[in-house]
C-alpha positions as CSV (number, residue, x, y, z in Angstrom):
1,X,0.0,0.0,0.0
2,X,1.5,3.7,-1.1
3,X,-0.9,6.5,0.6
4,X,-3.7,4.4,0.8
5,X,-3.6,3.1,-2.6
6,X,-3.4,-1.0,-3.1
7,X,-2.4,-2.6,-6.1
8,X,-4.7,-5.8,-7.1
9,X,-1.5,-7.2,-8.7
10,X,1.6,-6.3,-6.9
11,X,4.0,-9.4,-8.1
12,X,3.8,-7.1,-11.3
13,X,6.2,-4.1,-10.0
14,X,9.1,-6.8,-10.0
15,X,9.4,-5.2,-13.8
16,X,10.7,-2.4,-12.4
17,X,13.9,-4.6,-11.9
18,X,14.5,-4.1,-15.2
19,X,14.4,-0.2,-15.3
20,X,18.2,0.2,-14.0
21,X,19.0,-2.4,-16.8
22,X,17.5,-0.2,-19.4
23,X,19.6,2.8,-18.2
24,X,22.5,1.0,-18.4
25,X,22.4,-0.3,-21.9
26,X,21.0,2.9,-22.7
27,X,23.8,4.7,-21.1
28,X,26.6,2.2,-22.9
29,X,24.4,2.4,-26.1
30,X,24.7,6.4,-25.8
31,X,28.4,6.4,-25.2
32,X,29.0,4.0,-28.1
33,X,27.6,6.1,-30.7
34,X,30.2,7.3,-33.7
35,X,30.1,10.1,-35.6
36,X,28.6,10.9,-38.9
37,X,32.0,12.5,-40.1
38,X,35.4,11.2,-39.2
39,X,38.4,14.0,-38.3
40,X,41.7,13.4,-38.8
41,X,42.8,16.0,-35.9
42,X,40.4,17.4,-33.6
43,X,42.9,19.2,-31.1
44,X,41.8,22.6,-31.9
45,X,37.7,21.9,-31.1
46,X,38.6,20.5,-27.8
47,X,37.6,22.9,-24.7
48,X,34.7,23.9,-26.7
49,X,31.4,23.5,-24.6
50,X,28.3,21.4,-25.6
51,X,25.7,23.0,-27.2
52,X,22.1,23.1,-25.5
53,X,20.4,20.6,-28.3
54,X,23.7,18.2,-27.2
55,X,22.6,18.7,-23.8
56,X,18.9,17.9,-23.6
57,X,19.4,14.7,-25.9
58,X,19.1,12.6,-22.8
59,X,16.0,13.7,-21.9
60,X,14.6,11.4,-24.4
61,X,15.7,8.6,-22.4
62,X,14.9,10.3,-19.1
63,X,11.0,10.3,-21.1
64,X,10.5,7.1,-22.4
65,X,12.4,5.3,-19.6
66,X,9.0,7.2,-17.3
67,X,6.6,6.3,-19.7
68,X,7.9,2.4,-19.4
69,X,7.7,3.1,-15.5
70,X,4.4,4.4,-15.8
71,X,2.8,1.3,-18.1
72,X,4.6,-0.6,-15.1
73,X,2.5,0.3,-12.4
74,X,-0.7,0.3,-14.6
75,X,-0.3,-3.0,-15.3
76,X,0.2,-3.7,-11.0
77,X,-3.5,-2.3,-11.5
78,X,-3.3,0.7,-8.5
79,X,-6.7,0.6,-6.8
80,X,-8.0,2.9,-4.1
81,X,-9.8,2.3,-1.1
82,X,-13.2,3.9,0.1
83,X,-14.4,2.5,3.6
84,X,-17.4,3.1,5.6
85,X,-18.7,2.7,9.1
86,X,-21.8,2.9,10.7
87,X,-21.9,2.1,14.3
88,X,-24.9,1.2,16.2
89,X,-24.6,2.2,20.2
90,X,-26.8,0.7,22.5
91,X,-26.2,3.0,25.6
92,X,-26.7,1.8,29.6
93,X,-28.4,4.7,31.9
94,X,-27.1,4.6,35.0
95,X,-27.4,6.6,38.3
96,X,-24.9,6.6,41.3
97,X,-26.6,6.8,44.7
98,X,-24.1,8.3,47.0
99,X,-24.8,8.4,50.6
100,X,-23.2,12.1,51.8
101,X,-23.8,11.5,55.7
102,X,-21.4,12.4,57.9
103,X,-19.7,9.1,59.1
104,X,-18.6,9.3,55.5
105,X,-15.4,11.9,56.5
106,X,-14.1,8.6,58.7
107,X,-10.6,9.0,57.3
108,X,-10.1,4.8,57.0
109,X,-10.2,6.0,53.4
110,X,-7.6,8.7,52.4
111,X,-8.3,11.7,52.6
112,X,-12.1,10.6,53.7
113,X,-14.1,8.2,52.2
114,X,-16.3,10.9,50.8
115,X,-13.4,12.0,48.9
116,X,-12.1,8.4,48.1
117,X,-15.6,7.7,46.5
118,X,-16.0,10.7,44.5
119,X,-12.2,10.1,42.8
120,X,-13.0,6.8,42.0
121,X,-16.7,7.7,41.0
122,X,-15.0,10.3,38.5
123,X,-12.7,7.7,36.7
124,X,-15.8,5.5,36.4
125,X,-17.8,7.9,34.7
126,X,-15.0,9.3,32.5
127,X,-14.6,5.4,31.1
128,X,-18.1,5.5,30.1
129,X,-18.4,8.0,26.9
130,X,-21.6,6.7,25.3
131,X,-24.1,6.1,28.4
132,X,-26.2,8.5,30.3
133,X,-25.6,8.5,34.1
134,X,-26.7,10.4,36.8
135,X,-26.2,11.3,40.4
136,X,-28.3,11.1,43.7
137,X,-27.5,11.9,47.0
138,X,-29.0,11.2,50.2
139,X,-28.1,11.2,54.0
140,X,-31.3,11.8,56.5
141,X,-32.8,12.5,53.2
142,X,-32.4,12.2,49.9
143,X,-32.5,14.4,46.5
144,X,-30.9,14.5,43.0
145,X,-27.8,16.2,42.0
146,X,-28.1,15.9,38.7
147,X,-30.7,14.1,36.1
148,X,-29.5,11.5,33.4
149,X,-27.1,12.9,30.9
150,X,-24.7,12.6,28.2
151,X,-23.1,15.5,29.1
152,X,-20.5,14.3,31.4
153,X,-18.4,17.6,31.9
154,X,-21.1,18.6,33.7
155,X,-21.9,16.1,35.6
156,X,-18.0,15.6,36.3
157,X,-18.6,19.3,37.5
158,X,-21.4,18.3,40.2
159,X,-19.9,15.4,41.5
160,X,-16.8,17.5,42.4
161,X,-19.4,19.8,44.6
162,X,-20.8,17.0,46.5
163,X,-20.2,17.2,50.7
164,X,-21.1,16.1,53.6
165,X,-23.1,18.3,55.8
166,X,-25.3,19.7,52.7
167,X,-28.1,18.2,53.7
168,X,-29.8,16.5,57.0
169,X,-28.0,14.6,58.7
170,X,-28.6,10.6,58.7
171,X,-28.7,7.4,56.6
172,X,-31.8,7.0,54.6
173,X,-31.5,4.0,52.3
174,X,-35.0,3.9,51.4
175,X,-35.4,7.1,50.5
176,X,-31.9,7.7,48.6
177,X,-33.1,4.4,46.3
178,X,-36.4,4.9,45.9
179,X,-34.6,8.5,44.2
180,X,-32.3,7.0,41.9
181,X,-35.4,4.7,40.8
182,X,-37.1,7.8,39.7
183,X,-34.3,9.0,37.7
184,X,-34.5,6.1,36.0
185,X,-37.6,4.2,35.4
186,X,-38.8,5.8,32.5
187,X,-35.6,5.1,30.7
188,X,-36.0,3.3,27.1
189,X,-32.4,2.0,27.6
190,X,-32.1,-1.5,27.0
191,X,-30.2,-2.0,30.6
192,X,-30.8,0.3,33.6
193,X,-28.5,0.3,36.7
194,X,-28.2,1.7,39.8
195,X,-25.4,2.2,41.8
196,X,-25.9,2.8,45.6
197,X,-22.7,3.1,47.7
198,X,-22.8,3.6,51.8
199,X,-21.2,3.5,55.0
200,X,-23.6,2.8,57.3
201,X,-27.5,1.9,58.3
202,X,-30.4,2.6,57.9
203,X,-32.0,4.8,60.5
204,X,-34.3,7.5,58.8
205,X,-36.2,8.6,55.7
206,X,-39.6,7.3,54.9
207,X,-39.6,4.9,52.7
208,X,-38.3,0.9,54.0
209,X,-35.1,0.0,51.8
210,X,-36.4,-3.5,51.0
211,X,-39.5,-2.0,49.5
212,X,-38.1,0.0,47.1
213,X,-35.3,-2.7,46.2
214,X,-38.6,-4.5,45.1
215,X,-39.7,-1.5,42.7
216,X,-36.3,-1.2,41.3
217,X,-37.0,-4.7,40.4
218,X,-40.3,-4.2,39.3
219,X,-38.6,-1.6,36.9
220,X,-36.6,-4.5,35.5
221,X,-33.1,-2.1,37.4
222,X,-30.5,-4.1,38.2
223,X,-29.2,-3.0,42.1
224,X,-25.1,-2.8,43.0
225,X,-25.0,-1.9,46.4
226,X,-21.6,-1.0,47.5
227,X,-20.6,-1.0,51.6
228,X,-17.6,1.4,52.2
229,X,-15.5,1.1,55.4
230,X,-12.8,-1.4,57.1
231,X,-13.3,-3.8,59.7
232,X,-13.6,-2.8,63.3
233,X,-12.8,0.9,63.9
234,X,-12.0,3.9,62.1
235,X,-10.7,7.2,63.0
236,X,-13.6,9.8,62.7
237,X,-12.1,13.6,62.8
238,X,-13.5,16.4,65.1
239,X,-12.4,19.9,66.6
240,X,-12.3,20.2,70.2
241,X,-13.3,23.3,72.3
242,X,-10.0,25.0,71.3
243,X,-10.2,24.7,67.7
244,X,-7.7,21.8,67.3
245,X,-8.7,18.5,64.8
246,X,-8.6,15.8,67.1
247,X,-10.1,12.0,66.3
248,X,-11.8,9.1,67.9
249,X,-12.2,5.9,66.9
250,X,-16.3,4.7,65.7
251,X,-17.8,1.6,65.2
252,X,-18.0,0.9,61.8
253,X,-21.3,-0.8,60.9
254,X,-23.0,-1.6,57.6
255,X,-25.9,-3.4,57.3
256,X,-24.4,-6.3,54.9
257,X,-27.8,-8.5,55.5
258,X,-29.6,-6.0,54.2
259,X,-27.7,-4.2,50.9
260,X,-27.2,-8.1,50.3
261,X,-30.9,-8.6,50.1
262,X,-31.8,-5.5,48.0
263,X,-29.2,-6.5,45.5
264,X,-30.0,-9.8,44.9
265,X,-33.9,-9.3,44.7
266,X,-33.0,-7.3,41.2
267,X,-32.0,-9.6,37.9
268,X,-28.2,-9.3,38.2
269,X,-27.9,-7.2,41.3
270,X,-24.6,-7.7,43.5
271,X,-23.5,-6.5,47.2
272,X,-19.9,-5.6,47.6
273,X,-17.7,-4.7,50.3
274,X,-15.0,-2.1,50.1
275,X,-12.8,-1.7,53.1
276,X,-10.0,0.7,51.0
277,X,-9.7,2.9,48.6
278,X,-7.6,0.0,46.0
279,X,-10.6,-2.1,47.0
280,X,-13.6,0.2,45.7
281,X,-11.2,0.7,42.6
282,X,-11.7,-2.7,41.8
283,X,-15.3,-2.7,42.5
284,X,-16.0,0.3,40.4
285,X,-13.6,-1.6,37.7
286,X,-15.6,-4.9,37.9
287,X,-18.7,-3.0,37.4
288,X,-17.5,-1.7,34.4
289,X,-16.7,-4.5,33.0
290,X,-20.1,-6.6,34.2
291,X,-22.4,-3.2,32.7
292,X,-20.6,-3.0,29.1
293,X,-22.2,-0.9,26.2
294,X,-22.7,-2.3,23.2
295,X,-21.7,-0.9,20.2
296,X,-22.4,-2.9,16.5
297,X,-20.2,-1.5,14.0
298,X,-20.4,-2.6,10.2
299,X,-17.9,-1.7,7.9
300,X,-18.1,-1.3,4.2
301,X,-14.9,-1.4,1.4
302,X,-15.2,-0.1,-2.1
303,X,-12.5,-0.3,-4.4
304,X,-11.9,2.0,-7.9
305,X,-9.5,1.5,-10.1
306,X,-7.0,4.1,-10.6
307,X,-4.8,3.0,-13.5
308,X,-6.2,5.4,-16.1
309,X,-4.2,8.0,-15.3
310,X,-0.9,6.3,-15.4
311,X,-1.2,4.6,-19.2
312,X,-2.9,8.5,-20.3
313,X,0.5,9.5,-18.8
314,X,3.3,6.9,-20.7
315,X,1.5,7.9,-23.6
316,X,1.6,11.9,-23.6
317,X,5.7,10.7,-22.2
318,X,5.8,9.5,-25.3
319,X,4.0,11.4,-27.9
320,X,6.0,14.4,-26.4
321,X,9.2,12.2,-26.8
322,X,8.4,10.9,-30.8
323,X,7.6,15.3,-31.4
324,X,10.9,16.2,-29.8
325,X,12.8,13.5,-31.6
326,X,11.1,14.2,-35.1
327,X,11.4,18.2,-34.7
328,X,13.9,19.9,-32.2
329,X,16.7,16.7,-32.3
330,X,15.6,15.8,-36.1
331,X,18.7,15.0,-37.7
């Protein structure tokens, strides 16, 4: 291939073995030549320079040694290459639940796990360029950040502003679920997922997490519930009475019975348990992998022959060649 062009019969351009052959004999044939009139002496002409005419002669070689190049890589038949795609995407809409309550500053996580869920949350998202996705939060209640979109510099942007403290304080399950589901239940997509990550249990909102693990399977959503925080204890930052950070160690309870349950009542729902920052990377990673979009791509190839042009030029190489010979070198 030369600059995208292919040629249907490349075996063919071994001709242009012969080219440097053809300049040679030419070149000895040239060289050979005597002249019309013999000299006894020609001491006198000698220093004189060649004429112009004497000069250019070789150019007739030079054309019809391009013209034989030329018929060469006509007859390797150059073709050139047209190719199409359409690609079908079938898109997932998804919507990350994030519980913004404030056991989720517990610093097990570095810097909190807040923070740790949000960076991983971000690569997630930016790995995902053809699905919709959302973002839901919820603590003593719930609401959403921002509705299903494509537009994910913008919803990059929101995710970055999500804290703890923003709204009531708390861990409402139900009620952060029951948001997501709708955000989402209306979608046409062919696969709808929720993803609802949290440190703790639930204790508020209105609405009983098992029931509205039931609609999201009514809804045909499939439910990863993600628990974040290590075993045992974990430091939880405070500021004393004179302003300094100090921390105690809390009890770090998730409700694994439960998020287990709302998973697996939704067709290919899942429970997992994070206890680092490495480990929610791989949970976010095997979630990727589990929800993949699919994409149909068919290609089509066209090929056009492209030979014309080299056989129109070997001839004008040599028509201009027989016109020079027969007028400005006619002997």
């Amino acid at each position: 291939m030369i600059r995208g062009i292919t040629f249907a019969h490349p075996w063919v351009l071994l001709l242009l073995l012969v080219v440097p052959l053809l300049c040679g004999w030419w070149y000895w044939r040239y060289r050979r030549q005597q002249a019309t009139t013999s000299y006894s002496d020609i001491g006198q002409l000698t220093g004189g320079t060649k004429s112009l005419k004497v000069r250019l002669y070789p150019l007739l070689y030079l054309l019809r040694l391009c013209a034989i190049v030329a018929v060469i890589f006509a007859l390797a038949r150059p073709q050139s290459r047209m190719s199409r795609q359409e690609m079908k995407v079938e898109g997932i809409d998804i919507v990350l639940a994030m519980d913004v309550s404030g056991s989720m500053l517990a610093e097990d996580f570095k810097p909190n796990r807040l923070e740790a869920a949000k960076k991983v949350a971000t690569e997630f998202i930016e790995g995902r360029k053809n699905d919709r996705i959302g973002l839901t939060v919820f603590a003593g209640e719930a609401f959403t950040q921002i509705p299903l979109t494509i537009d994910h510099s913008v919803l990059l942007t929101q995710l970055a502003k999500v804290k703890s403290g923003q709204i009531k304080d708390g861990t409402a399950l139900g009620d952060g679920l029951a948001t997501a589901i709708n955000r989402i239940k209306d979608s046409k997509a062919k696969s709808k997922v929720i993803i609802l990550l949290t440190d703790g249990v639930n204790n508020m909102g209105s609405i009983d997490p098992q029931s509205a693990a039931d609609i999201a399977a009514l809804y045909d959503i499939r439910l990863y519930t993600i628990g974040v925080g290590k075993q045992g204890m974990a430091p939880y930052p405070y500021v004393d009475m004179f302003g300094h950070k100090r921390y105690q160690n809390v009890p770090v309870e998730i409700d694994e019975a439960l998020l287990t349950k709302m998973a697996d009542c939704t067709n290919g729902g899942r429970y997992f348990r994070s206890t680092n920052r490495k480990s929610l990377e791989t949970i976010f990673a095997q979630i990727d992998e589990m929800e993949k979009t699919r994409i149909d791509v068919s290609q089509y190839n066209q090929s056009k022959d492209e030979f014309q042009f080299l056989l129109w030029l070997a001839l004008a190489l040599l028509v201009a060649e027989q016109l020079m010979r027969m007028l400005y070198f006619k002997r």
